[in-house]
N, C-alpha and C positions, 0 to 999 in steps of 0.2 A: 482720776484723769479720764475725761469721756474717752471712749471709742473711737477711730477713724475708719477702721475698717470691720465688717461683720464677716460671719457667714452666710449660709441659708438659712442655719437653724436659727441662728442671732435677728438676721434681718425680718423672717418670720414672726418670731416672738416681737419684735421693733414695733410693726405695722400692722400686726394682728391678723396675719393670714397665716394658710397653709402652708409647710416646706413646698408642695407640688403646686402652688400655686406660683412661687416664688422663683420655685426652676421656670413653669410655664410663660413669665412674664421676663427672665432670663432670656430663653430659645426664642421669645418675641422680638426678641432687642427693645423691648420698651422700659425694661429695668437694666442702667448700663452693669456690667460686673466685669468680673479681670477671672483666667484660669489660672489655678496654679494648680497641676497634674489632672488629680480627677476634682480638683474642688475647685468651686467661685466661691469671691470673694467682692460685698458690696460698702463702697464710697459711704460714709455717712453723708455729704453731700449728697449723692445723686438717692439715697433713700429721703430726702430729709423734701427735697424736690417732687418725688412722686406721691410723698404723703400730703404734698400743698398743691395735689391737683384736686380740681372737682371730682367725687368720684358718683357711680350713680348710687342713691342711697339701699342699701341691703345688699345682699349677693350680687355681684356679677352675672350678668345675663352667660345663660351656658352656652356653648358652643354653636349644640341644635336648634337654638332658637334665634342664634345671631344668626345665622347661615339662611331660616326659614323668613327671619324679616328680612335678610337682603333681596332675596327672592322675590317676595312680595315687593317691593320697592322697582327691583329690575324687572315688573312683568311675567315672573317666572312663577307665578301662584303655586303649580304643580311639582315644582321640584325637589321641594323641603318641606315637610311635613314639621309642624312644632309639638313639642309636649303639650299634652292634653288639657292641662291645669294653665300654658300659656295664652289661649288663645285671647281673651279681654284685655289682659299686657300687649300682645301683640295688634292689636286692633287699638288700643290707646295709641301706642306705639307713631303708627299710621296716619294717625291725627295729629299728634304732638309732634312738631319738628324740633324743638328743642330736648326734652325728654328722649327723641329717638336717637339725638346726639350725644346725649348724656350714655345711654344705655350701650352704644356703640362702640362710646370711647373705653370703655372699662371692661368689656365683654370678654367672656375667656377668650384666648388666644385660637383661630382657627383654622389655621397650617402650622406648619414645624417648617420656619425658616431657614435656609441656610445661603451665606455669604460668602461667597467665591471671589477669587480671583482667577482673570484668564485672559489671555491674548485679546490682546484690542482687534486683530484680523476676526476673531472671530465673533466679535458684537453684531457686528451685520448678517453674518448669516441667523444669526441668533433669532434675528430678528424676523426672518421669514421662514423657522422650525417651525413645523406645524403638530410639535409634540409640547410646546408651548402656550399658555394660556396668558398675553399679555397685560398684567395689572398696572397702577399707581403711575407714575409720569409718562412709563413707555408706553402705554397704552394707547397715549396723546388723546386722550376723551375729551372730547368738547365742554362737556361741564367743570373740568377743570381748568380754569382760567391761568394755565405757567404751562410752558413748551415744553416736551419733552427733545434737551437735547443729549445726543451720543458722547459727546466727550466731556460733559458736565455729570449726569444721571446716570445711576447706575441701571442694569436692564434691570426689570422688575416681573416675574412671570409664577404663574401658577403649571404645576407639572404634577403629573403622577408617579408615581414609587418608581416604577418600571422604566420612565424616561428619567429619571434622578440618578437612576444606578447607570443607563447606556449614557449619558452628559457625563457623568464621573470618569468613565472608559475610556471618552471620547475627546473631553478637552484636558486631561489630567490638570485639574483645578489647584489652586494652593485653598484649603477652605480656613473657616473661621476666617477670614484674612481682615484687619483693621482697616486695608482700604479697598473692599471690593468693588468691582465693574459689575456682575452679575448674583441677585438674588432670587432664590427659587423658594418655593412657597409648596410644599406639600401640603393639600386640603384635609384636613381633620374633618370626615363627614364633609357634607358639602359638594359631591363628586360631579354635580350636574356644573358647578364652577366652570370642570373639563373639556364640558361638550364644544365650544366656539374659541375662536380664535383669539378674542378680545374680551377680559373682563366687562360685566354689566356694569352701567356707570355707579351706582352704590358700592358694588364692589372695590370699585377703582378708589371713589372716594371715602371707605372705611379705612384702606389697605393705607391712603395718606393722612390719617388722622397726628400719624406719631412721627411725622416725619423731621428732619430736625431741622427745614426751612420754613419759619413762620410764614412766609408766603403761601409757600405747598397748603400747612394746616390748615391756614387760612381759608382759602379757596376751596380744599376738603370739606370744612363746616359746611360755609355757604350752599358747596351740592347739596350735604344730605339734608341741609332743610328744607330744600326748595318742598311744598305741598306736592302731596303723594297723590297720583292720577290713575283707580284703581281700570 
């Protein structure tokens, strides 16, 4: 009798990736899974789904190099430095809008998300914390063609360690929560993210690649192919 549910080790062996890769696409929410104590547990549907995406062919682009092309895409040349052996991938990359879309979509994971729940009073102030770095619909980026509304979309923001922990303090959150209002985005590398108030529009449109509105994803693609203007 097949399977319906795995583990990590199971789902790993399934698809042919790492345990750590598996938790990493777990804390992404882009592999759905269920907790039970200290252990997940994955759907053979929702594995059977992510094995029939496109993925980009060989490894997944690492963390540092997804971080360094977004940079280069948002103007930020200086901010990210890529592995030494990347740089012709990444200058491909810059050319090819579809390949860069490919590469994007599969890239390791590069924050440690978490999903909250919290007072709807305080979505608004949320929104003008300037320990917040706003990504994905809140952003309301121009290149993304769907509104960001407040009582539809969840906030969406990139934060550092140190505002994750005073936010935790300050709005006592229910987290993990299945229907969050507010997700924060801890940057794995990537720290120049931090510097401004509003994600770069790559940014915006990587962070909506997986989103679960075909609209969103939609409109995602389209930004990051638009031709790159060094």
């Amino acid at each position: 009798m097949a399977k319906d549910r795995f583990s990590v080790a199971e789902a790993a062996q399934y698809l042919g990736l790492s345990e750590q890769r598996i938790r990493a696409l777990i804390s992404a929410h882009r592999l759905p899974a269920s907790r039970v104590g200290s252990r997940y547990f994955i759907e053979r549907a929702d594995l059977l789904a992510y094995r029939s995406k496109e993925h980009f062919p060989g490894r997944p682009m690492n963390l540092r190099n997804a971080w360094a092309l977004l940079a280069r895409l948002g103007g930020r040349e200086d901010a990210e430095a890529a592995s030494p052996r990347s740089h012709y991938r990444l200058q491909h990359l810059l050319r090819d809008p579809d390949a860069r879309l490919r590469a994007l979509s599969d890239a390791e994971p590069r924050s440690e998300v978490h999903q909250w729940r919290v007072l709807a009073s305080d979505i608004p102030k949320l929104l003008d914390d300037r320990r917040l770095v706003l990504s994905g619909l809140s952003a309301d980026d121009p290149s993304i063609d769907v509104r960001y509304r407040p009582n539809r979309d969840v906030l969406d923001a990139y934060v550092s360690e140190g505002g994750l922990a005073a936010l935790r303090r300050e709005l006592h959150p229910i987290e993990d929560s299945s229907e969050p209002n507010l997700q924060l985005r801890v940057p794995r590398g990537g720290s120049w993210i931090l510097d401004n108030g509003s994600a770069p529009s790559p940014v915006v449109a990587a962070d909506l690649l997986h989103d679960h509105d075909p609209r969103v994803r939609r409109a995602a693609r389209d930004a990051l192919r638009q031709p790159h203007r060094p």
